[in-house]
C-alpha positions in Angstrom: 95.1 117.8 90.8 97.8 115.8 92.0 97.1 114.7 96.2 100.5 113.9 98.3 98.8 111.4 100.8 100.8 109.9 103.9 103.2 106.8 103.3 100.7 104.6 105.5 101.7 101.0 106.4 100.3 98.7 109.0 103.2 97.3 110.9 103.3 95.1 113.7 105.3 96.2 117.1 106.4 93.8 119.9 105.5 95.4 123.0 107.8 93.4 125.6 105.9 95.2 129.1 102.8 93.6 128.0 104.5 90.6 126.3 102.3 90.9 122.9 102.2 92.4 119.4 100.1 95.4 119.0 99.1 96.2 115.3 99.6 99.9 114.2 99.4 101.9 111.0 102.0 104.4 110.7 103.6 106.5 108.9 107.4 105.7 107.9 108.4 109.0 109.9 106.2 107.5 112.5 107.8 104.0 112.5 111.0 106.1 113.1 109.8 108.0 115.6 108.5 104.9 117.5 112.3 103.4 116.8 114.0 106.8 118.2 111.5 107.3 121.7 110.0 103.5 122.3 107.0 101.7 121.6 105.8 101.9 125.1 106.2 106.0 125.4 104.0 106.2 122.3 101.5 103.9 123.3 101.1 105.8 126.6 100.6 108.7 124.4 98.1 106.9 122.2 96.2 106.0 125.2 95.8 109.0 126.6 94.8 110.7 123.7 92.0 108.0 123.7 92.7 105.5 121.4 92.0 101.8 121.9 94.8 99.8 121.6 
């Protein structure tokens, strides 16, 4: 039986507030979603969900 799994890639995103890269693996909807609202407002959400990052 034939599985559709996510189109996971890690990817590297330059976080300019905190002047470093932060390593994520995403989705390529989720890269565009990080394009469209902003690394920083995703990685507020990331945090408080409880993620390390």
């Amino acid at each position: 039986r034939r599985r559709f799994l996510p189109n996971l890639q890690h990817h590297r995103f330059w976080v300019e507030e905190e002047k470093r890269f932060v390593r994520l693996r995403v989705s390529a909807k989720g890269m565009r979603i990080i394009d469209k609202r902003g690394i920083t407002v995703v990685l507020a959400e990331i945090r408080r969900a409880g993620a390390k990052v």
